[in-house]
C-alpha positions as CSV (number, residue, x, y, z in Angstrom):
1,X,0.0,0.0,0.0
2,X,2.9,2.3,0.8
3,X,4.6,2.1,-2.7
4,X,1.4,2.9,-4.3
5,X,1.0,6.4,-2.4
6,X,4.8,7.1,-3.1
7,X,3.6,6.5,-6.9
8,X,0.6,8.1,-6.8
9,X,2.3,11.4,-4.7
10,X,5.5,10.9,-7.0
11,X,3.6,11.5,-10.0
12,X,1.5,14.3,-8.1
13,X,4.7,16.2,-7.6
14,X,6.2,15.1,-11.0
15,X,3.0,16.5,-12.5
16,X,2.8,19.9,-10.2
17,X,6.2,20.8,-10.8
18,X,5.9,20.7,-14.8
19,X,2.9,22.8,-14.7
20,X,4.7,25.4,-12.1
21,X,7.8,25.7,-14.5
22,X,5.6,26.1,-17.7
23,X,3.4,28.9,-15.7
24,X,6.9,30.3,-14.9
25,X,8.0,30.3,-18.3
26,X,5.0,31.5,-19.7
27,X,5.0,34.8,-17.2
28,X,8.6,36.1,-17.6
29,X,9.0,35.1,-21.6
30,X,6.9,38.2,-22.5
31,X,9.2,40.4,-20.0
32,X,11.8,42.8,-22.1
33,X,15.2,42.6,-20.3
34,X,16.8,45.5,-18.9
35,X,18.9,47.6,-20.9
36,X,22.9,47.2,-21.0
37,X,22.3,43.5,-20.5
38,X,23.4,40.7,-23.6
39,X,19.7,40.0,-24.0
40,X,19.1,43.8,-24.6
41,X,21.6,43.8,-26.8
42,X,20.3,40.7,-28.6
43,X,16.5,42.1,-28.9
44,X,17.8,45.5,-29.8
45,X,19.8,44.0,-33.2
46,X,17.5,41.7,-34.3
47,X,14.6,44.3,-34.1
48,X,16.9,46.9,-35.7
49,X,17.2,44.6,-38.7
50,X,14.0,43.7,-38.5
51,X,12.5,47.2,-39.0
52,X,15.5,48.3,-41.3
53,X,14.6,45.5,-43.5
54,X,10.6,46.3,-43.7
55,X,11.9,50.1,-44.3
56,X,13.6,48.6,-47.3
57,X,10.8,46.2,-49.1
58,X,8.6,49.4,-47.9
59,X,10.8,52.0,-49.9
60,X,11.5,49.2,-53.2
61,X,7.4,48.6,-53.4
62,X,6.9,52.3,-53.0
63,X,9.4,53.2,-55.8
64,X,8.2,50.2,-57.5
65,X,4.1,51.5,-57.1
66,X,5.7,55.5,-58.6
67,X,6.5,53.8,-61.6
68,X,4.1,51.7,-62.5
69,X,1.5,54.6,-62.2
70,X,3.5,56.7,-64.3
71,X,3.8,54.4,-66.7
72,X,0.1,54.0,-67.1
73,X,-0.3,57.8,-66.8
74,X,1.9,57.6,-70.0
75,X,0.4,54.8,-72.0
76,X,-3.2,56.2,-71.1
């Protein structure tokens, strides 16, 4: 009878502690690191890339969009 409670609690606690360190993951993965820190630094760079490379394709299709209207302003 004993080793089935030390199963049953074993899993119990094997169970719990899964579902405390996903809770725990899930609340401080959304948290931005403090500046001056490697993660900072890390976030920073890959957003600055991120939004440098959007400005690009932004600029390209806007270019793009300029010519393609005068070009049918032309041929009209």
């Amino acid at each position: 009878m004993n080793g089935i409670l030390a199963v049953i609690r074993f899993v119990t606690y094997s169970v719990g502690a899964i579902a405390v360190r996903r809770a725990w993951t899930w609340l401080t993965e959304d948290v931005d690191p403090t500046p001056g820190t490697k993660e900072f630094a890390r976030e920073y760079r890959l957003t600055k890339i991120k939004y440098e490379r959007m400005r690009r394709k932004y600029e390209s299709y806007y270019k793009n969009d300029k010519w393609v209207v005068k070009i049918c302003y032309i041929t009209n």
